[in-house]
MDAnalysis code that builds the backbone (N, CA, C; Angstrom):
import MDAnalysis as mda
import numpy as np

u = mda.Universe.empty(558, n_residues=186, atom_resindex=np.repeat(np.arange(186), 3), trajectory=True)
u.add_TopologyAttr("name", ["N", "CA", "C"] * 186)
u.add_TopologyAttr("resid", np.arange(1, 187))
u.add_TopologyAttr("resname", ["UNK", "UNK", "UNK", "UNK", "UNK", "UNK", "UNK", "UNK", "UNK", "UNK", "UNK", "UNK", "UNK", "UNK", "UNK", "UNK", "UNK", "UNK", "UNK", "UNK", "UNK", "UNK", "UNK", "UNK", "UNK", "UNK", "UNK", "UNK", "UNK", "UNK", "UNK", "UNK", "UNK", "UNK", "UNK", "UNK", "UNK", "UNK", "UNK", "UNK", "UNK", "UNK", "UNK", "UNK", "UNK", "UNK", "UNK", "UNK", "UNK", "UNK", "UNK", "UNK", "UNK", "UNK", "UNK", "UNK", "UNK", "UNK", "UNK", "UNK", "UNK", "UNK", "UNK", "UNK", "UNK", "UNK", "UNK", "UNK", "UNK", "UNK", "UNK", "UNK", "UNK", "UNK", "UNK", "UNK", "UNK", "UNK", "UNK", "UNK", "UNK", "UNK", "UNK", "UNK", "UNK", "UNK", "UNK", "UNK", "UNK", "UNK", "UNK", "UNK", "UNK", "UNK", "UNK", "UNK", "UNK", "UNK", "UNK", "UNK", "UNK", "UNK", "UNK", "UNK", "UNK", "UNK", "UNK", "UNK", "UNK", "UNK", "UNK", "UNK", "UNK", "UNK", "UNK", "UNK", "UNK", "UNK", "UNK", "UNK", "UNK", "UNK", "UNK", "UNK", "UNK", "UNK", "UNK", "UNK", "UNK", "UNK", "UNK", "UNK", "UNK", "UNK", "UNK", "UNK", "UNK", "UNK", "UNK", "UNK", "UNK", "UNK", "UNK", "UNK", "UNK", "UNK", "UNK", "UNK", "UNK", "UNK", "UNK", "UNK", "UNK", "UNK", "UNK", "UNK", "UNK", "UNK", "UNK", "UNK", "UNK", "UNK", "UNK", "UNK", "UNK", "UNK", "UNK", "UNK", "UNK", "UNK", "UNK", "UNK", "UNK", "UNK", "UNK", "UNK", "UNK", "UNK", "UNK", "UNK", "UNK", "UNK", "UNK", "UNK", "UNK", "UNK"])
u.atoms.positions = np.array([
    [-17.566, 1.597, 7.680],
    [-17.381, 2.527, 8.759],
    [-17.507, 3.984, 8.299],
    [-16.775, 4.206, 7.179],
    [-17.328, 6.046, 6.670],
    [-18.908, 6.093, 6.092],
    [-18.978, 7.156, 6.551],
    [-20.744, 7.234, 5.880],
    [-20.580, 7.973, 4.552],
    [-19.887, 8.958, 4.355],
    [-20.198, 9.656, 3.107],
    [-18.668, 9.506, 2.895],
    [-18.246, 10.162, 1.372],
    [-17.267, 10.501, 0.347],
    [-16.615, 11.466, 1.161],
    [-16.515, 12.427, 2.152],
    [-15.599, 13.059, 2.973],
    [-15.063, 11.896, 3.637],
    [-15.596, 11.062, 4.871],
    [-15.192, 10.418, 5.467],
    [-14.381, 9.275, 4.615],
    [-14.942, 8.572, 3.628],
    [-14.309, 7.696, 2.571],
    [-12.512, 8.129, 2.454],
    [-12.721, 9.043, 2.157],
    [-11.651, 9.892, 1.550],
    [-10.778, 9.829, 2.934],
    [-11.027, 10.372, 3.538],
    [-10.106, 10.801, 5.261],
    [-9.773, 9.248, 5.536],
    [-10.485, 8.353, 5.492],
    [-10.190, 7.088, 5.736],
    [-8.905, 6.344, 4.510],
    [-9.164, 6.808, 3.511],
    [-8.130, 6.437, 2.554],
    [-7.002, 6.858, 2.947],
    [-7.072, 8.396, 3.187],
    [-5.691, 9.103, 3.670],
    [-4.941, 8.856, 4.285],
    [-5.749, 8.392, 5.345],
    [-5.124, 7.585, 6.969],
    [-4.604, 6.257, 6.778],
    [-4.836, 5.443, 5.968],
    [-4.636, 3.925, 5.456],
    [-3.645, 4.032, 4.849],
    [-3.643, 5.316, 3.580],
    [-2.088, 5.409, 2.840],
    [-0.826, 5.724, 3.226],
    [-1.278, 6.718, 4.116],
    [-0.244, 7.409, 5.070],
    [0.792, 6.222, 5.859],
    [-0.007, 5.648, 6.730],
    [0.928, 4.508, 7.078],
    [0.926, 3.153, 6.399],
    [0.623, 2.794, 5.070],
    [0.539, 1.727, 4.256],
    [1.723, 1.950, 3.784],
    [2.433, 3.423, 2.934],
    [3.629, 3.566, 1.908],
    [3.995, 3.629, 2.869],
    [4.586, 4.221, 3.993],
    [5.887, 4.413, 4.887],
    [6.120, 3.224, 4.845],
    [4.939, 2.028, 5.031],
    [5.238, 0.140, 5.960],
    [5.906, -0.301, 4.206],
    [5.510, 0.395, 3.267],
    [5.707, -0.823, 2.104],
    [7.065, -0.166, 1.789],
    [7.372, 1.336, 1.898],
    [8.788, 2.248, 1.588],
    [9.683, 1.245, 2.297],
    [9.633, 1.261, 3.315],
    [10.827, 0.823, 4.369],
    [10.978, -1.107, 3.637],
    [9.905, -1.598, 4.011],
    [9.904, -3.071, 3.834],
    [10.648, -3.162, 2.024],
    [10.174, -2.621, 0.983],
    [11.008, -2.848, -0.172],
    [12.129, -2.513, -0.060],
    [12.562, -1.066, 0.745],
    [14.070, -0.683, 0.783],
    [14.756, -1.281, 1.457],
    [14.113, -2.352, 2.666],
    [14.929, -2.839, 3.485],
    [15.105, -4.419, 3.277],
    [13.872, -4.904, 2.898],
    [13.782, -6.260, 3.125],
    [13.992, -6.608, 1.520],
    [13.220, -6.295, 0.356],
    [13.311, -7.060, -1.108],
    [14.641, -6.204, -1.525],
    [15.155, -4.747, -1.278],
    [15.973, -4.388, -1.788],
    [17.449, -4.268, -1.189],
    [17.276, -4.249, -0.147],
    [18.681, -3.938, 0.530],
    [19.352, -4.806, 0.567],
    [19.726, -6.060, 0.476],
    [20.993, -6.250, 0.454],
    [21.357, -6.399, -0.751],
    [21.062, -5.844, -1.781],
    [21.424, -5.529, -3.245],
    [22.101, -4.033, -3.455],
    [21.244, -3.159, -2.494],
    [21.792, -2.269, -2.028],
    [23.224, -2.128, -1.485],
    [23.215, -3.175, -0.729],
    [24.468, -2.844, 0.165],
    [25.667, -3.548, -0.295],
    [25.103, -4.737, -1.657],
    [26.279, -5.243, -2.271],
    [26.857, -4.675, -3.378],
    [25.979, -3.775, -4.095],
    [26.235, -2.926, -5.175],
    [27.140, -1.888, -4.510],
    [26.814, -1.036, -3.381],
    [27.824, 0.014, -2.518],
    [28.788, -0.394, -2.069],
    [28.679, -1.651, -1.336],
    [29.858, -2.007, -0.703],
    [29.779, -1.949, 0.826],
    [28.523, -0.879, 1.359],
    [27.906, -0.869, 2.580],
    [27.494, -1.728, 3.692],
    [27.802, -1.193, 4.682],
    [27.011, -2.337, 5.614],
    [25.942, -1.961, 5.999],
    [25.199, -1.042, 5.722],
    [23.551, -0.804, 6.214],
    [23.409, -0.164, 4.946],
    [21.493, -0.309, 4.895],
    [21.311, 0.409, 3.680],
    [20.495, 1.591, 3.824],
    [21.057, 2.080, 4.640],
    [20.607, 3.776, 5.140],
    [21.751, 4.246, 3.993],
    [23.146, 4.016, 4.189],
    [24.377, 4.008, 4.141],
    [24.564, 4.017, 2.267],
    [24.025, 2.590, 2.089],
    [24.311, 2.571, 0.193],
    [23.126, 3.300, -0.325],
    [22.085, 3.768, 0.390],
    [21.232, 4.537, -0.489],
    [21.999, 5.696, -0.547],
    [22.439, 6.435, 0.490],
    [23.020, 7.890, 0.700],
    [24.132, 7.670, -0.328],
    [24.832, 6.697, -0.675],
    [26.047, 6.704, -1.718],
    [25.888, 6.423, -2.822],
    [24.512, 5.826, -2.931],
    [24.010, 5.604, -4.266],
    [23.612, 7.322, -5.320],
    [23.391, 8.036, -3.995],
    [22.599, 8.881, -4.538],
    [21.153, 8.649, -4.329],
    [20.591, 7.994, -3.586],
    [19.299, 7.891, -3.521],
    [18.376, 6.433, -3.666],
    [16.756, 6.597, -4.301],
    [16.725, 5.605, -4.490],
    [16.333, 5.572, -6.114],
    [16.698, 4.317, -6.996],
    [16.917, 4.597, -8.464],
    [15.069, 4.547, -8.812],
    [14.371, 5.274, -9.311],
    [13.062, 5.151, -9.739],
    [13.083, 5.802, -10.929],
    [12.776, 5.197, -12.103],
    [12.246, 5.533, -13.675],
    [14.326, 5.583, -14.279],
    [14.990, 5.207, -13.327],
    [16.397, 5.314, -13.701],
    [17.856, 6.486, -13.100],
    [16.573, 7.121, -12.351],
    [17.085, 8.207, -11.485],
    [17.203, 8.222, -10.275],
    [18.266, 8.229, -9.545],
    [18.335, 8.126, -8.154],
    [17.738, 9.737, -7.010],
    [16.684, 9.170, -6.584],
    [15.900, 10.240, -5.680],
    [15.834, 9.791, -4.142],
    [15.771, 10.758, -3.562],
    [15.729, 10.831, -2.125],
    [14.563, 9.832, -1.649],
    [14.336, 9.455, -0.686],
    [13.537, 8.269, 0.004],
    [12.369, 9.665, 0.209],
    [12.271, 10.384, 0.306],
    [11.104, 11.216, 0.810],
    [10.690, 11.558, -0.731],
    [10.816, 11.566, -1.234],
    [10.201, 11.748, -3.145],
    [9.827, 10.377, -3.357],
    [10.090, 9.232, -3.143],
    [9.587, 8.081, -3.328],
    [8.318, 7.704, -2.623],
    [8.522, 8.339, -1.128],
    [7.566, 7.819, -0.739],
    [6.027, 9.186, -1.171],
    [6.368, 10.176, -1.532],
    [5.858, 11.188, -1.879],
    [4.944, 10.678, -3.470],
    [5.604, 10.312, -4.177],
    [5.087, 9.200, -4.991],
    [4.486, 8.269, -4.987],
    [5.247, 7.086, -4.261],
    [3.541, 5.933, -3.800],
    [2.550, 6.599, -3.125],
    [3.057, 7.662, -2.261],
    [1.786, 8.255, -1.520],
    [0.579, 8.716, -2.710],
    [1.059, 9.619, -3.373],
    [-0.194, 9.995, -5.132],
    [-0.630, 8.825, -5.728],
    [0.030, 7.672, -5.776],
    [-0.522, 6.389, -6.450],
    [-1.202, 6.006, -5.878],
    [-0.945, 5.519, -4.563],
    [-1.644, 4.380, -3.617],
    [-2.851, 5.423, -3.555],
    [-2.583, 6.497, -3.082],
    [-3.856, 7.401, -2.848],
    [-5.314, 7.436, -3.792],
    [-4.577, 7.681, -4.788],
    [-5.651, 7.789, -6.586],
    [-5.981, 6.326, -6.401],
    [-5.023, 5.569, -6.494],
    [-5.581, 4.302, -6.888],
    [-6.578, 3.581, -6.509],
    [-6.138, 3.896, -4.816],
    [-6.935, 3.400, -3.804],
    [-8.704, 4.524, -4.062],
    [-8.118, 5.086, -4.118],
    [-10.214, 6.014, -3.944],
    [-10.784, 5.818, -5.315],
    [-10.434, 5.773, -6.479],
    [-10.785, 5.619, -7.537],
    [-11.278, 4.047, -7.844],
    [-10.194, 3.270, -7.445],
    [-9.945, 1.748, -7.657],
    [-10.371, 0.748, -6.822],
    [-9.833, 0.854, -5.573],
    [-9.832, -0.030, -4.692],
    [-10.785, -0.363, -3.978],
    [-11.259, 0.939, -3.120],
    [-11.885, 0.974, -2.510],
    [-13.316, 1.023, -2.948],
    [-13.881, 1.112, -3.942],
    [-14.813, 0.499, -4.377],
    [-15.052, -0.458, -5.007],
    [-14.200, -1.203, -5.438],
    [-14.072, -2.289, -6.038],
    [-14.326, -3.001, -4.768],
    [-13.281, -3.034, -3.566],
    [-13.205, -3.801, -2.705],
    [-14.904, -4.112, -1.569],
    [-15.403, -2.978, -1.688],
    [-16.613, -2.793, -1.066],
    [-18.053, -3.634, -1.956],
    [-17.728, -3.740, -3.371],
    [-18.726, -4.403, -3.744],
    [-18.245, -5.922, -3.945],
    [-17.265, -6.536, -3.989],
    [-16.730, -7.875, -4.339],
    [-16.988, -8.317, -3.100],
    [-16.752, -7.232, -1.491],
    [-16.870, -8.258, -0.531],
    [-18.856, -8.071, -0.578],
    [-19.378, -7.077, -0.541],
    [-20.871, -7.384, -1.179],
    [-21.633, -8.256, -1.661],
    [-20.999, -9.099, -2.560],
    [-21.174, -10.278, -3.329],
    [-21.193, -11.408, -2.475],
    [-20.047, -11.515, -1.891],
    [-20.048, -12.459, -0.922],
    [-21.065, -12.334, 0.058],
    [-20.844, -11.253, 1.245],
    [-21.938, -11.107, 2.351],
    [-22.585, -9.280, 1.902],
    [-24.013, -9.750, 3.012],
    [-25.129, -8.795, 2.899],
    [-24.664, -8.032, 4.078],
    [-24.112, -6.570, 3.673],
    [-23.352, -5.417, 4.439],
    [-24.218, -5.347, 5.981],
    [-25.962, -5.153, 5.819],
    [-26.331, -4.993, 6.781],
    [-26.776, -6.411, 7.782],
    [-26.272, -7.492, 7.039],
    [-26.616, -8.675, 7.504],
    [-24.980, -9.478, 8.205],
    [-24.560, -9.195, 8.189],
    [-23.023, -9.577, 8.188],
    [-22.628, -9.392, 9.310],
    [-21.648, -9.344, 10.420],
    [-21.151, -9.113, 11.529],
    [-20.416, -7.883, 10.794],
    [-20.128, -6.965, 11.936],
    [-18.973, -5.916, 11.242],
    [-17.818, -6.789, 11.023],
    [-17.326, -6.921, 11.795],
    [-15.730, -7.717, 12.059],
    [-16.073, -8.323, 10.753],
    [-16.745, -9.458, 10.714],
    [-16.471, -10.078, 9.346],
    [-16.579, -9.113, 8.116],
    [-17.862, -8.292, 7.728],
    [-17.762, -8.005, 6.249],
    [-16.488, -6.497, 6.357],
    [-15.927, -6.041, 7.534],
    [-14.943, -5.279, 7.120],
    [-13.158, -6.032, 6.701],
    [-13.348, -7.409, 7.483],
    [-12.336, -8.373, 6.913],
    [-12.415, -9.236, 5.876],
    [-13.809, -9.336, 4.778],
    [-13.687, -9.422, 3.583],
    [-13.391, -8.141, 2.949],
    [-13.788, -6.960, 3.225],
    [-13.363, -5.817, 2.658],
    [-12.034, -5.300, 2.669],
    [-11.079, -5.706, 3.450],
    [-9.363, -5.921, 3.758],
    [-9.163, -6.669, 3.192],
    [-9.640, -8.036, 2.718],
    [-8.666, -9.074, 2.045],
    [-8.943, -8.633, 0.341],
    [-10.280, -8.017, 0.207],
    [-10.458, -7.763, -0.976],
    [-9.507, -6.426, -1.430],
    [-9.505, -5.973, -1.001],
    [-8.592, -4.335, -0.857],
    [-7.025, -5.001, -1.108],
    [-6.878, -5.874, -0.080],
    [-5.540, -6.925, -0.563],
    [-5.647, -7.106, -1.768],
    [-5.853, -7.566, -1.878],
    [-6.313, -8.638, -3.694],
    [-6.409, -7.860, -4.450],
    [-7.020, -6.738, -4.943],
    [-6.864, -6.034, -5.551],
    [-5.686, -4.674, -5.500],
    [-5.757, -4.120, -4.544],
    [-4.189, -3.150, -4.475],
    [-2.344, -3.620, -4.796],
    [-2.500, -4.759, -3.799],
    [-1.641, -5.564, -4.209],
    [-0.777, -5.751, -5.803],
    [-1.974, -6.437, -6.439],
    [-0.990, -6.547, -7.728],
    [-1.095, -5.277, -8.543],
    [-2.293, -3.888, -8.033],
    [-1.856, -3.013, -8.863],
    [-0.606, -2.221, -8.518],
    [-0.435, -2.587, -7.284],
    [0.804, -1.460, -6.483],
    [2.281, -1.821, -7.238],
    [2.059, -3.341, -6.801],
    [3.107, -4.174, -6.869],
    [3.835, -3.812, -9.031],
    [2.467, -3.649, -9.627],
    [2.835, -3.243, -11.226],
    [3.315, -1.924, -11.544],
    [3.164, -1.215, -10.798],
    [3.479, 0.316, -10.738],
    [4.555, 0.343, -9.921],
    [5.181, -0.261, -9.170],
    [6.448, -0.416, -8.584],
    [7.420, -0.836, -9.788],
    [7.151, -2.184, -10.693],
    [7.991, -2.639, -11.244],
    [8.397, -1.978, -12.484],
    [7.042, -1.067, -12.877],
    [7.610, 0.011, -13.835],
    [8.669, 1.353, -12.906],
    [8.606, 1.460, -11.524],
    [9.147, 2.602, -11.245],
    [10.424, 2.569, -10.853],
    [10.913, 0.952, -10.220],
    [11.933, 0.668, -9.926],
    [12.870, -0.366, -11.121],
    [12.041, -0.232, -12.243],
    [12.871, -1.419, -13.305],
    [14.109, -0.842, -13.665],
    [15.310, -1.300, -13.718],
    [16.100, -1.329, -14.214],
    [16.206, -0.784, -15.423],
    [15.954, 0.796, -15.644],
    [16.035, 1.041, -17.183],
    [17.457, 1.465, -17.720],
    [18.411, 1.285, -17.213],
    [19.881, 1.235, -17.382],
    [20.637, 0.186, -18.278],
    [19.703, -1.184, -18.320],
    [20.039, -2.320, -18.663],
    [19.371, -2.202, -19.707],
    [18.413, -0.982, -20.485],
    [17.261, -1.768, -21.658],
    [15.827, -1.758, -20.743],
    [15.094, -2.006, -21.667],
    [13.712, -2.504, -21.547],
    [13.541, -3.679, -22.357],
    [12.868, -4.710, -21.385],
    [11.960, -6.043, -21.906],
    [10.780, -5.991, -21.427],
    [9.869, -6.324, -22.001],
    [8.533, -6.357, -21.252],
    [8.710, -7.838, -20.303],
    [9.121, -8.570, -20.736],
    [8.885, -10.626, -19.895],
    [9.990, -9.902, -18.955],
    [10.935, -9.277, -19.286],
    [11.511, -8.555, -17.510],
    [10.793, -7.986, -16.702],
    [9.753, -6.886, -17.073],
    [9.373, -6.345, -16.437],
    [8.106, -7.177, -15.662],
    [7.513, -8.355, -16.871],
    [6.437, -9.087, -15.907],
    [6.655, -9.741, -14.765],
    [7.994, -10.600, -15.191],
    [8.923, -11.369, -14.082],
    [8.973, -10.652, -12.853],
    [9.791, -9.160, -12.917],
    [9.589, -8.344, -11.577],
    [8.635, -8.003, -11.224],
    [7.216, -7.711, -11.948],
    [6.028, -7.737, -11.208],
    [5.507, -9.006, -10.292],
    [5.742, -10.236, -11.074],
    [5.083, -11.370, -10.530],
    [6.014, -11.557, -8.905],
    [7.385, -11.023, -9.292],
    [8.091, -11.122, -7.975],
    [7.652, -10.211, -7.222],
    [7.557, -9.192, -7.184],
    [6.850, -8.424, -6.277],
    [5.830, -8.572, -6.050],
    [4.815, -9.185, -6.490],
    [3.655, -9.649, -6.411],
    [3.564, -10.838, -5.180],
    [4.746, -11.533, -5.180],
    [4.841, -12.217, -4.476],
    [5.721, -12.056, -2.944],
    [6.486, -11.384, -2.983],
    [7.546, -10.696, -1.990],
    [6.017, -9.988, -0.925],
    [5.293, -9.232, -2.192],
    [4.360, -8.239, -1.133],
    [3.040, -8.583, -0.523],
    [2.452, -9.135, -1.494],
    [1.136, -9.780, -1.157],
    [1.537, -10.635, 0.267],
    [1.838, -11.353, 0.847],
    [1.939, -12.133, 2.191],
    [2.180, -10.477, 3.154],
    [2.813, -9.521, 3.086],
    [2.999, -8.423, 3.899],
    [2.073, -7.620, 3.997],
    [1.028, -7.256, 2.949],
    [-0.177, -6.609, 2.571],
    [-0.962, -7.162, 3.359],
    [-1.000, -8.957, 3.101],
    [-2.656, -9.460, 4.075],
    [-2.201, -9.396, 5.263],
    [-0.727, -9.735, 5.921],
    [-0.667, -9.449, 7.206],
    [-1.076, -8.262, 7.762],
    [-0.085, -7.298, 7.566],
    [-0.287, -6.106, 8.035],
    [-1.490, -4.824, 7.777],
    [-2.376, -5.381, 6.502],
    [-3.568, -4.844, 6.945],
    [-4.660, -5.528, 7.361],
    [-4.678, -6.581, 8.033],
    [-5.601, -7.219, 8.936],
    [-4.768, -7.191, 9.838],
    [-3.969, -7.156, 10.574],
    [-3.760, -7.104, 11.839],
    [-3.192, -6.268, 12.746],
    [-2.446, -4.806, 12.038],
    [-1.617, -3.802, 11.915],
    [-2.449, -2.778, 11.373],
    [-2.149, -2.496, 10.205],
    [-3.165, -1.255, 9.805],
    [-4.346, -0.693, 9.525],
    [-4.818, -1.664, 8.968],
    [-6.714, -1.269, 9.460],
    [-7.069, -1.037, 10.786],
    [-6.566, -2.229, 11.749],
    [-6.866, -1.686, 13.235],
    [-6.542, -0.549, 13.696],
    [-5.227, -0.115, 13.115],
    [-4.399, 1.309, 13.353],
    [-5.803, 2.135, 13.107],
    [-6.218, 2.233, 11.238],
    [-6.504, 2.880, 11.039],
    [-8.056, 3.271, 11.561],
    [-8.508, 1.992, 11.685],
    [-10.480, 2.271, 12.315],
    [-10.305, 2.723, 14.111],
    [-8.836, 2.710, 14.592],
    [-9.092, 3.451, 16.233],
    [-8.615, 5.332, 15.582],
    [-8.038, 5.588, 14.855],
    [-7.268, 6.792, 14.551],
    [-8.823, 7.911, 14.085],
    [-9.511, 6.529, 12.740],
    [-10.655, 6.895, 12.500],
    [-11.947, 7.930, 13.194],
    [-11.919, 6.364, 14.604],
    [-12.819, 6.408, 15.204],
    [-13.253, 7.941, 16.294],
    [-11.480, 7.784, 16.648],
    [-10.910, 8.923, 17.655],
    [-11.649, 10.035, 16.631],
    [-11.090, 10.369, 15.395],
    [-11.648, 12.288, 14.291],
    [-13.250, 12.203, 14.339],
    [-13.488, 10.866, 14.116],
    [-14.974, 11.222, 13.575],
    [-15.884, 10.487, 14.847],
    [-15.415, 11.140, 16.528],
    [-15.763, 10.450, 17.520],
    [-17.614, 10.373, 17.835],
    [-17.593, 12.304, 17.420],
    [-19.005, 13.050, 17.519],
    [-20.379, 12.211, 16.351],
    [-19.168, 12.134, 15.308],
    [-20.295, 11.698, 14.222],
    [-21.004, 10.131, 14.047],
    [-20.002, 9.230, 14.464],
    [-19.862, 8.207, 14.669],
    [-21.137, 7.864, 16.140],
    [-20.807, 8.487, 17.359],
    [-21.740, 8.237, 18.275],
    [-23.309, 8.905, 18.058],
    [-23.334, 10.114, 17.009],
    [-24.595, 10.517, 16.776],
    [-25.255, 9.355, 15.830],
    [-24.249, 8.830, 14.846],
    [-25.252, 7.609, 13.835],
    [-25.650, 6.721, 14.617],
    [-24.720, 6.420, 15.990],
    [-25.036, 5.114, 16.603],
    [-26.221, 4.831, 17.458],
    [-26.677, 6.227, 17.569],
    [-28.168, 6.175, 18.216],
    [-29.352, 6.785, 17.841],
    [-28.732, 6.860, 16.492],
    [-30.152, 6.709, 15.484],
    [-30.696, 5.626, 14.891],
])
């Protein structure tokens, strides 16, 4: 759907933007919170983060808006550097871009984007949220990757095939309305 490296880019932006808020909330709420709220003593974990001091990343407890300020620079780099071309030629391999239905080769290009973001996100989480209070092990730290690997990946293929890509190719479509209808009738 983007034609050039501006649009590429604006399209990444828009994907990350609401990708970390969906993955911020879902780790703080769903893989982490009620660890949260048993360590505080809390009954919501709005509640044991604010008493925690935050949320603990590299061993330091920081505000939920610095965290997500953070996956936002990762997912971002990762994704334009990493992903997103990776993901564009693996689904390539499979089907011929101009031969393909859209719908289909942009939903091999989502599952591939899955598959690959996924376990890099999910490894850069487990270094950011590991437990460095307790020590460092590396077979700890793989263990919490493979768990997060697994906690996230089923939330990743959902919600960007059916939730956020769609979000993101109408949000798309709406900025780049002019440019989009001039390619379409050439």
């Amino acid at each position: 759907m983007p034609r050039n490296q501006f649009q590429r880019m604006v399209f990444a932006f828009i994907t990350v933007v609401i990708t970390v808020h969906a993955y911020v909330f879902y780790s703080l709420y769903v893989i982490h919170g009620s660890m949260f709220m048993q360590i505080t003593g809390e009954s919501h974990v709005l509640d044991a983060i604010s008493k925690m001091g935050g949320v603990p990343v590299f061993g330091k407890n920081i505000p939920i808006w610095a965290v997500v300020l953070i996956e936002f620079a990762l997912a971002y780099t990762i994704e334009n550097i990493l992903g997103s071309p990776l993901s564009f030629r693996l689904a390539s391999k499979v089907f011929e871009p101009g031969k393909t239905h859209p719908v289909l080769f942009e939903t091999a290009i989502i599952c591939a984007t899955v598959g690959i973001m996924c376990p890099v996100m999910s490894l850069a989480a487990a270094f950011l949220y590991y437990n460095y209070d307790a020590g460092f092990n590396m077979w700890t730290l793989l263990a919490e990757w493979l768990k997060l690997v697994c906690y996230n990946f089923p939330f990743a293929f959902f919600t960007q095939l059916f939730f956020i890509q769609p979000t993101v190719r109408t949000i798309f479509k709406f900025i780049f309305a002019k440019d989009i209808k001039k390619h379409s009738h050439n």
